[in-house]
LUMROLUM-111391 format. One record per residue (C-alpha): residue in three letters; residue number from 1; x, y, z. Coordinates in steps of 0.001 Angstrom, whole numbers, plus 500000, padded with zeros to 6 digits. Example, Ala and Ser with C-alpha at 12.3 -4.5 7.8 and 13.67 -1.06 7.14 Angstrom:
REM residues 2
<site residuo="ALA" num="1" px="512300" py="495500" pz="507800"/>
<site residuo="SER" num="2" px="513670" py="498940" pz="507140"/>
***
This chain:
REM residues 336
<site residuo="UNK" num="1" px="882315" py="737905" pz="601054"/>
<site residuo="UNK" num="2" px="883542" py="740747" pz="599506"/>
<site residuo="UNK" num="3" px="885595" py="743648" pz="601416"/>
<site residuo="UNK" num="4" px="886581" py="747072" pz="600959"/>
<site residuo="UNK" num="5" px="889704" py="748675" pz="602178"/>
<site residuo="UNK" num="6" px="890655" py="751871" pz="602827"/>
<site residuo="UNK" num="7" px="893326" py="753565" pz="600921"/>
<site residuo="UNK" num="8" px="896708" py="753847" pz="603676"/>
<site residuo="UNK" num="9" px="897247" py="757076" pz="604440"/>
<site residuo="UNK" num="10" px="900513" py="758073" pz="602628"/>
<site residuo="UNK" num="11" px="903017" py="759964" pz="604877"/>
<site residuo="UNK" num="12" px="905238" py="762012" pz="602520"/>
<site residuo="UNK" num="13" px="908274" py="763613" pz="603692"/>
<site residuo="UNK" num="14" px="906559" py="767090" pz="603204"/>
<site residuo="UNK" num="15" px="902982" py="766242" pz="604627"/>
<site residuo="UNK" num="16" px="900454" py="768623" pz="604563"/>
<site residuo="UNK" num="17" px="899492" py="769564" pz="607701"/>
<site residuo="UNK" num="18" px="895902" py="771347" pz="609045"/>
<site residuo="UNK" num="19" px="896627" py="774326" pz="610060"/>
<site residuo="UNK" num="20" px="893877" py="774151" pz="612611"/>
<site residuo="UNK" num="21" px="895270" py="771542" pz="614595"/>
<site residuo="UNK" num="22" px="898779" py="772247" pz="613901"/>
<site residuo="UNK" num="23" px="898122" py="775776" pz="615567"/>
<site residuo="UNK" num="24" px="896518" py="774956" pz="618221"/>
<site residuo="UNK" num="25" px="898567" py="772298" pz="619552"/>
<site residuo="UNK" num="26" px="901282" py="774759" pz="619513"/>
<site residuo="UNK" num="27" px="899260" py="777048" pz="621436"/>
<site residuo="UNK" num="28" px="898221" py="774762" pz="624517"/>
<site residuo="UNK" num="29" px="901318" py="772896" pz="624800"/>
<site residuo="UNK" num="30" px="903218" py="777344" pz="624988"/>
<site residuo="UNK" num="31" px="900576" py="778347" pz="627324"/>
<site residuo="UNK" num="32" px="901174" py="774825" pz="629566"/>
<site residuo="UNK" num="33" px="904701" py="776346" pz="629785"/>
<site residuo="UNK" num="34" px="903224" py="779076" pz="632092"/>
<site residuo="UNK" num="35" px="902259" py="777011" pz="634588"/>
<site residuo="UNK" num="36" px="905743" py="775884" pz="635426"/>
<site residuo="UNK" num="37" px="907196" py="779202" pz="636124"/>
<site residuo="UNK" num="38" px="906903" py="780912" pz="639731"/>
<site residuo="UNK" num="39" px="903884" py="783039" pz="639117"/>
<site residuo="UNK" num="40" px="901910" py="780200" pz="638012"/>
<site residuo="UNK" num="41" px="903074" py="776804" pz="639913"/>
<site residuo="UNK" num="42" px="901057" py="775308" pz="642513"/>
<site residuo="UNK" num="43" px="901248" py="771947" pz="644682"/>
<site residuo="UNK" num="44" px="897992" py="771976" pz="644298"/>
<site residuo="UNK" num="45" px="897559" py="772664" pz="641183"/>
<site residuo="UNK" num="46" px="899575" py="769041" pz="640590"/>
<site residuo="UNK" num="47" px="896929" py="767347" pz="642717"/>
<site residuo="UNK" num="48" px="894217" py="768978" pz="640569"/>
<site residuo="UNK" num="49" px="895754" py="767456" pz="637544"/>
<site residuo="UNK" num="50" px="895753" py="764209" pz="638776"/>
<site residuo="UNK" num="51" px="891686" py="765016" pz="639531"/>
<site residuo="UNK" num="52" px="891228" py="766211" pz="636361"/>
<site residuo="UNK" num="53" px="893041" py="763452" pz="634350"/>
<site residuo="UNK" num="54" px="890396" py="761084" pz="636227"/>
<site residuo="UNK" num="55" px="887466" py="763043" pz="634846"/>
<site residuo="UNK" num="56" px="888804" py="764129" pz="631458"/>
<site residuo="UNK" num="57" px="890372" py="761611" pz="630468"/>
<site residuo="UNK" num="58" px="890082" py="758144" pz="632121"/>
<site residuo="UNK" num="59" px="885955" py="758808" pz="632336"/>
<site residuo="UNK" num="60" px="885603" py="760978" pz="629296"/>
<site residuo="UNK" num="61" px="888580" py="759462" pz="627028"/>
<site residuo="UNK" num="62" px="888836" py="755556" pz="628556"/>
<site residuo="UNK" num="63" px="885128" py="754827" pz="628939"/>
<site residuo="UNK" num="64" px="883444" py="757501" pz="627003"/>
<site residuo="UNK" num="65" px="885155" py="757619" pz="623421"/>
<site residuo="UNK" num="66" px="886809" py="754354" pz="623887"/>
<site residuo="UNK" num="67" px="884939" py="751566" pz="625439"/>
<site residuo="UNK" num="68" px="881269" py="752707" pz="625452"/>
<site residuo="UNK" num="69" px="881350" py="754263" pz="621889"/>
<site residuo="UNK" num="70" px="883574" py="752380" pz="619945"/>
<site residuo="UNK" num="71" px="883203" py="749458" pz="621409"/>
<site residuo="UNK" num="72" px="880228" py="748739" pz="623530"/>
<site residuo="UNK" num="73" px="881975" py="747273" pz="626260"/>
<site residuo="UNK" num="74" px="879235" py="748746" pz="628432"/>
<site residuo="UNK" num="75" px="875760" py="749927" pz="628413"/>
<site residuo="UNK" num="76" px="874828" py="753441" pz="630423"/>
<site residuo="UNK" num="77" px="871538" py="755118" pz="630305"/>
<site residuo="UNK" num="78" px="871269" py="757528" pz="627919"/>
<site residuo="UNK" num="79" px="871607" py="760954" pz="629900"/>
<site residuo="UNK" num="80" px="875012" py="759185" pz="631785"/>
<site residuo="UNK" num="81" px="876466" py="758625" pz="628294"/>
<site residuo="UNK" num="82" px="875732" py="762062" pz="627066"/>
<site residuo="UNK" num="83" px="877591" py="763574" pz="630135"/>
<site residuo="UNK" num="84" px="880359" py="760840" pz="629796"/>
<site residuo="UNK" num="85" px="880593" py="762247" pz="626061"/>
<site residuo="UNK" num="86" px="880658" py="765602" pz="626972"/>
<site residuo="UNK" num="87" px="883831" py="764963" pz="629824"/>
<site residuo="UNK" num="88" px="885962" py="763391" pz="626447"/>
<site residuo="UNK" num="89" px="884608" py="766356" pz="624770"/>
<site residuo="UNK" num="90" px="886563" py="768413" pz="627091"/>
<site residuo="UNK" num="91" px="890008" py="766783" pz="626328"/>
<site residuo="UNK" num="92" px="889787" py="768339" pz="623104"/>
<site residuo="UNK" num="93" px="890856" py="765510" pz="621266"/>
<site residuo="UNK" num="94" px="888317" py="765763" pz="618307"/>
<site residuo="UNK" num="95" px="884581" py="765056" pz="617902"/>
<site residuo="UNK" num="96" px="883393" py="761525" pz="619656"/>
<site residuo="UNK" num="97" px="882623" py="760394" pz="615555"/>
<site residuo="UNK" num="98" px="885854" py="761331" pz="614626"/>
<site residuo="UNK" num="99" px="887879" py="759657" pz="617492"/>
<site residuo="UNK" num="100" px="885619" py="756371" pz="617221"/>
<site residuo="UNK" num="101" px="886116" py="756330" pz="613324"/>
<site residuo="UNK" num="102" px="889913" py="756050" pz="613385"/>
<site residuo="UNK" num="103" px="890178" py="754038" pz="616374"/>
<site residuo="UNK" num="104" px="887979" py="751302" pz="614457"/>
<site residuo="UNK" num="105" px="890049" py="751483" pz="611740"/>
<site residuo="UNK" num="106" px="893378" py="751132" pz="613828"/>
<site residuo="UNK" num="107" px="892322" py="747916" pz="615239"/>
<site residuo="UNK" num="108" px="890920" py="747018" pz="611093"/>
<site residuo="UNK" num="109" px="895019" py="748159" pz="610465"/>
<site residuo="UNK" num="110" px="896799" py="747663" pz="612945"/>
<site residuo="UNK" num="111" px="900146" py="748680" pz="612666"/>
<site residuo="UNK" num="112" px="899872" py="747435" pz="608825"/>
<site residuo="UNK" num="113" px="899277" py="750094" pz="605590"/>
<site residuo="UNK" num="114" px="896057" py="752049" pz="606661"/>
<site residuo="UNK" num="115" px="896356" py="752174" pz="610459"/>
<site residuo="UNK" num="116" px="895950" py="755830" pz="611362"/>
<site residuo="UNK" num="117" px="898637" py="756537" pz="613984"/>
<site residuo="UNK" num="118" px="901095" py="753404" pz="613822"/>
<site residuo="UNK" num="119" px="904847" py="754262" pz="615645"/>
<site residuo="UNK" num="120" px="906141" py="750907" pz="613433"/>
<site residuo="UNK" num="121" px="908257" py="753069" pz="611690"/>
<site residuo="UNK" num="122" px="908527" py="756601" pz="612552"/>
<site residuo="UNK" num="123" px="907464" py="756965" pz="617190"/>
<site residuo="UNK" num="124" px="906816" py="760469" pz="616634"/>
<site residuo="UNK" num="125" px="904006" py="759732" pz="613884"/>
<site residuo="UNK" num="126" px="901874" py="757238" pz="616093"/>
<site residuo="UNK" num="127" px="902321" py="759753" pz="618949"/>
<site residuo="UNK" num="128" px="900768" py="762933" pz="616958"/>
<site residuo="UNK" num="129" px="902127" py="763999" pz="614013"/>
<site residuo="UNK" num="130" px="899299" py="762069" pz="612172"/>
<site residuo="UNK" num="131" px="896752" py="764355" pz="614028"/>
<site residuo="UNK" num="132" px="897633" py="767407" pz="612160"/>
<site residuo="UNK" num="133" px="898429" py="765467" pz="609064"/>
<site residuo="UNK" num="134" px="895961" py="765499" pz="606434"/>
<site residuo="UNK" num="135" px="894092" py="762158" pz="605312"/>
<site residuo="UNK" num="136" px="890958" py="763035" pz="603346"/>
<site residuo="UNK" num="137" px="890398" py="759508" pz="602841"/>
<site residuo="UNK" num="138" px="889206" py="759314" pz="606566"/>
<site residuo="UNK" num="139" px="886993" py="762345" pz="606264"/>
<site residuo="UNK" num="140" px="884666" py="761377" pz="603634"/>
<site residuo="UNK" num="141" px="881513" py="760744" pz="604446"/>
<site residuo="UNK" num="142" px="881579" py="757412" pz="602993"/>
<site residuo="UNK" num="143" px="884076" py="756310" pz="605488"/>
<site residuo="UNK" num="144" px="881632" py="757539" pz="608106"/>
<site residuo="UNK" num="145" px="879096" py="755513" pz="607132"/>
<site residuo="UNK" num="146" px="881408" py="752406" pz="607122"/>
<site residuo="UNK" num="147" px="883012" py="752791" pz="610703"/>
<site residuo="UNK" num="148" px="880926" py="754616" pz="612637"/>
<site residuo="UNK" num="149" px="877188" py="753926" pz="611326"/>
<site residuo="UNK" num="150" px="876216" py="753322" pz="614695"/>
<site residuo="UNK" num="151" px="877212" py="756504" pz="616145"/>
<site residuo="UNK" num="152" px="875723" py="758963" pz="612998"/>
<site residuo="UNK" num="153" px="872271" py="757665" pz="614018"/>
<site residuo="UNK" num="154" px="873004" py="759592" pz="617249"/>
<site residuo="UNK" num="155" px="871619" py="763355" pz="616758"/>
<site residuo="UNK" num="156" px="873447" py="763991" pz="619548"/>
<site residuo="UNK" num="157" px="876910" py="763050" pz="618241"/>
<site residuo="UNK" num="158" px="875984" py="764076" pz="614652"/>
<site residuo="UNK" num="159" px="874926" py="767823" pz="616536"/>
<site residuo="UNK" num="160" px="878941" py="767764" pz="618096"/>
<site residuo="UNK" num="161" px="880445" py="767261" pz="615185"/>
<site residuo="UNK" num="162" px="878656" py="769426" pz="613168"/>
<site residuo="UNK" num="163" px="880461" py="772752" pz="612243"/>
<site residuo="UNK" num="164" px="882704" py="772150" pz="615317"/>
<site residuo="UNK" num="165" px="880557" py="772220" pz="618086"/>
<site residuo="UNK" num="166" px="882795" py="769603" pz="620126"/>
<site residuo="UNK" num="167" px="885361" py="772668" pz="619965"/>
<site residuo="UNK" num="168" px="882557" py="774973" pz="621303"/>
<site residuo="UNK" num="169" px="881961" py="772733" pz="623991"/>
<site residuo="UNK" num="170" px="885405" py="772379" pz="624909"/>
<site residuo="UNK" num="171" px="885476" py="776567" pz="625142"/>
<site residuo="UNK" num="172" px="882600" py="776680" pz="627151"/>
<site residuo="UNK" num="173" px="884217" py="774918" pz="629671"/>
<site residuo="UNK" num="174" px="887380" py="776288" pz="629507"/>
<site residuo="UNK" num="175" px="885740" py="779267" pz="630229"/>
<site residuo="UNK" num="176" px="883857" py="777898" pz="632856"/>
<site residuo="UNK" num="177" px="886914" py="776581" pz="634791"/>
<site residuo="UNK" num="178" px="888321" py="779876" pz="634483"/>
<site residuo="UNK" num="179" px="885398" py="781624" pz="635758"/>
<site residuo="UNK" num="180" px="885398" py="779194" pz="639112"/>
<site residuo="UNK" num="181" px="888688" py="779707" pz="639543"/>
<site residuo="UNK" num="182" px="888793" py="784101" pz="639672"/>
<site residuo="UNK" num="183" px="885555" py="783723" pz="642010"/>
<site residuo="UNK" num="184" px="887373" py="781630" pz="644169"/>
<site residuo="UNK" num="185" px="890096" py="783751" pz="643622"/>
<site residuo="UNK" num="186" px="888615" py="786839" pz="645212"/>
<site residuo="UNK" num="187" px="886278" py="784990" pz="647808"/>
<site residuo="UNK" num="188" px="889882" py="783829" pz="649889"/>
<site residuo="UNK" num="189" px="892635" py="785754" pz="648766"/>
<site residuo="UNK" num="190" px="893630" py="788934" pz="650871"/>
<site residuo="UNK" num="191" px="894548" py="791321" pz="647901"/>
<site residuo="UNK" num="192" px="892997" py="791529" pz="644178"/>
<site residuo="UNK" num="193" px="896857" py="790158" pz="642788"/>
<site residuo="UNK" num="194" px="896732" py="787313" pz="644879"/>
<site residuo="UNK" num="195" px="892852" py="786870" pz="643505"/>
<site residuo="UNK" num="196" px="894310" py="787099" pz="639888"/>
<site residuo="UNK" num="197" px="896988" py="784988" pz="640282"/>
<site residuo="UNK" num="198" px="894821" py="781681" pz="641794"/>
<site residuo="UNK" num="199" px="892265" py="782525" pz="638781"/>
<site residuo="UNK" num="200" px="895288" py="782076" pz="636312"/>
<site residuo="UNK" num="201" px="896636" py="778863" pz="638146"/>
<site residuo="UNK" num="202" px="892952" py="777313" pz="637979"/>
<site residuo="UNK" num="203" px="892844" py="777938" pz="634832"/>
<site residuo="UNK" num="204" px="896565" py="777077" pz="633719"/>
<site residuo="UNK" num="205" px="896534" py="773879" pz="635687"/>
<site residuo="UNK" num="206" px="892737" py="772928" pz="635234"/>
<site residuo="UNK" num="207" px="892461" py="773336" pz="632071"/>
<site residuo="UNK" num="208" px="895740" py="774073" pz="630123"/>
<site residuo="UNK" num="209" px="898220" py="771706" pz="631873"/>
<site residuo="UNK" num="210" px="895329" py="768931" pz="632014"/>
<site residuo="UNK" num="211" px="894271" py="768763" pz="628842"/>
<site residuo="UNK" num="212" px="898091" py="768542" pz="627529"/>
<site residuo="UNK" num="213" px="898665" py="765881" pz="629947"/>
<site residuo="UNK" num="214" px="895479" py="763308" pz="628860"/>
<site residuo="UNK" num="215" px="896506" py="764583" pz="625508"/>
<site residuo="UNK" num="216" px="900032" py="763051" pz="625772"/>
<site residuo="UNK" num="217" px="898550" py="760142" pz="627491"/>
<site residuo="UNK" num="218" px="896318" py="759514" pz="625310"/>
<site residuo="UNK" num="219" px="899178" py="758749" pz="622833"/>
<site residuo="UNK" num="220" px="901167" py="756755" pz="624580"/>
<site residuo="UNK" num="221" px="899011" py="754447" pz="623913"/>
<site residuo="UNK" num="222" px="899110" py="754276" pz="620455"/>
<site residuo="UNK" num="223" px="903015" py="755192" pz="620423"/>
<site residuo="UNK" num="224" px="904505" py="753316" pz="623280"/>
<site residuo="UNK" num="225" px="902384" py="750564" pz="624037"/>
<site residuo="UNK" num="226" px="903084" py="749651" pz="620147"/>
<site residuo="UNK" num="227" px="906833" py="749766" pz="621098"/>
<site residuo="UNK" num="228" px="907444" py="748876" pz="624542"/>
<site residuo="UNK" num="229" px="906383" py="746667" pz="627223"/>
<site residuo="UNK" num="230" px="905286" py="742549" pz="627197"/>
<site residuo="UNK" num="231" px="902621" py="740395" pz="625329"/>
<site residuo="UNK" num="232" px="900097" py="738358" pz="627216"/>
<site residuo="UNK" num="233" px="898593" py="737412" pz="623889"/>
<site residuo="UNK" num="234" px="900004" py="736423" pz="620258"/>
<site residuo="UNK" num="235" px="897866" py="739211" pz="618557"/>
<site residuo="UNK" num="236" px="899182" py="739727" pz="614802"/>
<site residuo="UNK" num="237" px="899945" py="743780" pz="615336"/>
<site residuo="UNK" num="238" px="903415" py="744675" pz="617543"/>
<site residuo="UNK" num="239" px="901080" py="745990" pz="620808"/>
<site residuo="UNK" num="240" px="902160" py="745548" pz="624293"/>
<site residuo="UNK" num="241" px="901291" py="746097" pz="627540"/>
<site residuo="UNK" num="242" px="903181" py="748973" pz="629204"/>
<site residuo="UNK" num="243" px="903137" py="749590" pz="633267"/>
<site residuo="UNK" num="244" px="903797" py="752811" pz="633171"/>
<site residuo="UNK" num="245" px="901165" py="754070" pz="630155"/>
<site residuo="UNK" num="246" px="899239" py="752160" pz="631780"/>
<site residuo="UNK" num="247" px="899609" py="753803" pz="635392"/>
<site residuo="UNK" num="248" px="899314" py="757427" pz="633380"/>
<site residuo="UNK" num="249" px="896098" py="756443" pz="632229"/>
<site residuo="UNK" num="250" px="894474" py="754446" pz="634278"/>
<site residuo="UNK" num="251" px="894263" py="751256" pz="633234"/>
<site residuo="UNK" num="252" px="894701" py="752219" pz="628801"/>
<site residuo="UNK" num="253" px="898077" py="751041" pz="628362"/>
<site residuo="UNK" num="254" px="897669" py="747303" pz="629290"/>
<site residuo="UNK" num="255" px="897140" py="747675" pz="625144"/>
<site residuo="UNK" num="256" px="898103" py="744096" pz="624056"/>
<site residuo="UNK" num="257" px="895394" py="742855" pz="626110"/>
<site residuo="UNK" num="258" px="892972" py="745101" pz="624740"/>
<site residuo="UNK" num="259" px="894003" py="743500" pz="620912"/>
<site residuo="UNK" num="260" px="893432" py="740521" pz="621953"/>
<site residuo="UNK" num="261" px="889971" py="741139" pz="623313"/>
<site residuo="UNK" num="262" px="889063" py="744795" pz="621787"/>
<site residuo="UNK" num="263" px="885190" py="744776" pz="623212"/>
<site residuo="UNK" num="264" px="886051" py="743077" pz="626851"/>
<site residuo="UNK" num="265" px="885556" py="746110" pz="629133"/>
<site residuo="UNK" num="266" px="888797" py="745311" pz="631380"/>
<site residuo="UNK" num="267" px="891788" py="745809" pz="629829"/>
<site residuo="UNK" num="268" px="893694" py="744704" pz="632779"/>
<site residuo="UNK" num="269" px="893436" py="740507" pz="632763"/>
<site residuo="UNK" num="270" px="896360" py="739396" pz="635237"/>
<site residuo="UNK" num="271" px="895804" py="740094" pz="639432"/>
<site residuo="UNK" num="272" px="898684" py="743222" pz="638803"/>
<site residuo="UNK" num="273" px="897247" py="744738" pz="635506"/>
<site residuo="UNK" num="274" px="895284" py="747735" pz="637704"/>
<site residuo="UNK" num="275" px="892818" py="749274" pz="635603"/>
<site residuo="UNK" num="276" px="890708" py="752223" pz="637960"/>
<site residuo="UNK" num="277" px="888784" py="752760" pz="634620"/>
<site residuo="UNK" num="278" px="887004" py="749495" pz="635121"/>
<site residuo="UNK" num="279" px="886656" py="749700" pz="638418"/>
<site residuo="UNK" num="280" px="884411" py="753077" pz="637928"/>
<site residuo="UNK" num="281" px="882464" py="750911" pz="636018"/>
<site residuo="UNK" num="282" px="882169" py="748498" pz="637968"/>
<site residuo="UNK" num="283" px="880919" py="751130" pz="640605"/>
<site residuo="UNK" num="284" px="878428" py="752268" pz="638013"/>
<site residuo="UNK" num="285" px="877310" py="748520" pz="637781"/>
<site residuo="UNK" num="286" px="876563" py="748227" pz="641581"/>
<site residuo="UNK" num="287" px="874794" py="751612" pz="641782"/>
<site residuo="UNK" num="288" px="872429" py="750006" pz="638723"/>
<site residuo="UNK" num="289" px="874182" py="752834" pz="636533"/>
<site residuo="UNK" num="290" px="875491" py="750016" pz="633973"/>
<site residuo="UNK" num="291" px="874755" py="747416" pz="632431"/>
<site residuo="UNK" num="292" px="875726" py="744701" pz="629980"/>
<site residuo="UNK" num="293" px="879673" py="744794" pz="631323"/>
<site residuo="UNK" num="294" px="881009" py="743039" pz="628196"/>
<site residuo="UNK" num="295" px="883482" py="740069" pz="630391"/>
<site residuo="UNK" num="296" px="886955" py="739025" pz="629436"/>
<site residuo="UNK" num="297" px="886987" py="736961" pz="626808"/>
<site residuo="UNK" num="298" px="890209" py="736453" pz="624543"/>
<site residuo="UNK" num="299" px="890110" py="733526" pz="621329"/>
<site residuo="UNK" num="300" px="891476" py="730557" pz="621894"/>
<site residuo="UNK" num="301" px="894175" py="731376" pz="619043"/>
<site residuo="UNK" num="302" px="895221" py="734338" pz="620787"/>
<site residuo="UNK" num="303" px="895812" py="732623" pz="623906"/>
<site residuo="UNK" num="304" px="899302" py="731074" pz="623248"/>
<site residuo="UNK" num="305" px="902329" py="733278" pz="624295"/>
<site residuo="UNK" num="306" px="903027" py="736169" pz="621652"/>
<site residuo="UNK" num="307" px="906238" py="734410" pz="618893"/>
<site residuo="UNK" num="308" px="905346" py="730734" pz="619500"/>
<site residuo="UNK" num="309" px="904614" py="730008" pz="615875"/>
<site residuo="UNK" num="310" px="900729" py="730143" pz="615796"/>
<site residuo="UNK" num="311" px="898993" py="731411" pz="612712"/>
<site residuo="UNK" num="312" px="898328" py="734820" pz="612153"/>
<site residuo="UNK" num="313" px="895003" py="736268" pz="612685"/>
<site residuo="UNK" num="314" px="894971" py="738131" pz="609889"/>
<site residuo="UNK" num="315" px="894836" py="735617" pz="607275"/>
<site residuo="UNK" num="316" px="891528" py="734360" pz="608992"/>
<site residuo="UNK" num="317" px="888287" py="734867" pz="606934"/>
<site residuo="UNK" num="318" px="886624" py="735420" pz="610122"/>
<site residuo="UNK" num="319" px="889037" py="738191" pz="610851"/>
<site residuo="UNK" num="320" px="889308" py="739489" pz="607217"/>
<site residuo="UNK" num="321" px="886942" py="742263" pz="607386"/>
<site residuo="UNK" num="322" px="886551" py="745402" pz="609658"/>
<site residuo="UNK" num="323" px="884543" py="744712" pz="612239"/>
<site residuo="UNK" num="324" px="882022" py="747476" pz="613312"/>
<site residuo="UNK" num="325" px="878110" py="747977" pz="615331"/>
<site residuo="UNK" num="326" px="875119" py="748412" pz="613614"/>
<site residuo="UNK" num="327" px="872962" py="750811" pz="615570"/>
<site residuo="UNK" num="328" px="871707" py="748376" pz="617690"/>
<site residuo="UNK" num="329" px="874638" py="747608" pz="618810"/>
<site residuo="UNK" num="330" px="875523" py="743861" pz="617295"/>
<site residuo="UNK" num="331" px="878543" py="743257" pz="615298"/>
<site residuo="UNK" num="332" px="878971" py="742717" pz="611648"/>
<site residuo="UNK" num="333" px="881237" py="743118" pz="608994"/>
<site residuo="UNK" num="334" px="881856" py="746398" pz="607520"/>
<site residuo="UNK" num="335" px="881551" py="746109" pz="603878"/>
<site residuo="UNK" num="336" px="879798" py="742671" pz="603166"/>
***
């Protein structure tokens, strides 16, 4: 059978960046600043955060983007999955086609030539400079149809990414926040300054500071839990399974399990490995809101202690070729 493979991305000391991105990370992380000086801290403005992350990014990042889209870990009904969607939406970390398409090529790559965000050589690359970096290999619609096939048959994903509407979405409910937060604002506080400042702190810590922080998160994973932490399973890329990524996010940064078994829904296998992601799900499953809870289940090759010798995965045929879902929703190989 007969594969393609994507060009690498080449990472030149000069790399071009996109403006877009470039600017507005810049932008959030400044305006996060804010909140940490006197007119804008709050304690519970940290507690909100912590709400926030939970929402945002554990429900809209974790299970959302992650394991419902790109890998069907679970099954929701289709209104649930649209406002999962719409939750990772508001971590502004790119259209749901967009975030699916390079995470199924960073398990196709990982950590080899072509993996989008690997920290083998350079930790500040896997953790975001490849986000404002240019690759127009992995914008091509060609490369759409190879890794995310399943998802374009979705108008409602094709509709998000579509002349930016993800980034519309994620105003709307910037805006939104910001709007709760001046109404509460003026509906407790004694003076119209006082009402002010709250609205700014909602809106510095519920939307500024949070979406910085499952931002950061976010990329730990692919940064830190590709350089630090221990290996349950001898999978043939350099992931690991980090306590403290793992605490930040909920249950994402037990990351060497999740190579070894990238469509089991639990990504925390031993009695310690907490992941609260899974147990939402898990709540979902026993209100009869999901279904189809893809089990652990790791290959028997993958199984021995990482550095005892075994062959490498890679050089399989049955692990040649990208694997990806047809609409659906079974797996084949992408390209044969």
């Amino acid at each position: 059978m007969s594969t393609q493979t994507l060009a690498p991305t080449v990472k030149s000391r000069q790399p071009k960046r996109i403006a877009g991105f470039f600017v507005t990370l810049i932008v959030i992380h400044t305006l996060a600043l804010f909140a940490f000086l006197p007119y804008g801290f709050t304690w519970w403005g940290v507690a909100s955060l912590l709400v926030g992350n939970f929402i945002f990014g554990s429900i809209g990042i974790n299970l959302a983007y992650h394991r419902l889209l790109t890998h069907r870990a679970v099954e929701v009904p289709k209104w649930l999955e649209r406002v999962l969607i719409l939750c990772g939406v508001c971590s502004l970390e790119g259209s749901p086609l967009w975030w699916v398409l390079n995470h199924r090529i960073h398990h196709q790559y990982s950590d080899d030539p072509g993996d989008p965000h690997s920290p083998k050589d350079h930790f500040f690359w896997g953790h975001m400079q490849w986000i404002y970096t240019a690759a127009p290999d992995r914008n091509r619609l060609s490369t759409f149809e190879k890794y995310v096939p399943d998802l374009l048959a979705d108008p409602f994903l094709r509709w998000l990414h579509r002349g930016q509407k993800w980034v519309l979405v994620y105003l709307a409910h910037a805006l939104l926040i910001g709007a709760i937060g001046f109404g509460v604002g003026f509906l407790v506080a004694d003076t119209d300054a006082e009402a002010i400042r709250i609205g700014v702190q909602v809106f510095l810590w519920g939307v500024v500071v949070r979406t910085v922080y499952v931002w950061h998160i976010t990329w730990f994973v692919n940064s830190a839990s590709h350089r630090w932490g221990y290996r349950n399973y001898n999978t043939p890329d350099h992931s690991t399974n980090n306590w403290w990524v793992a605490l930040l996010t909920n249950g994402e940064g037990w990351h060497n399990n999740h190579h070894a078994a990238p469509r089991t829904c639990s990504q925390g296998h031993k009695w310690w490995e907490i992941d609260l992601t899974f147990t939402f799900v898990r709540a979902l499953e026993v209100v009869g809101l999901a279904r189809n809870v893809v089990p652990v289940k790791v290959a028997s090759y993958r199984q021995n202690p990482a550095g005892t010798g075994q062959e490498n995965p890679k050089t399989s045929a049955s692990t040649d070729s990208p694997v990806v879902l047809t609409p659906e929703g079974s797996e084949q190989l992408a390209g044969g």
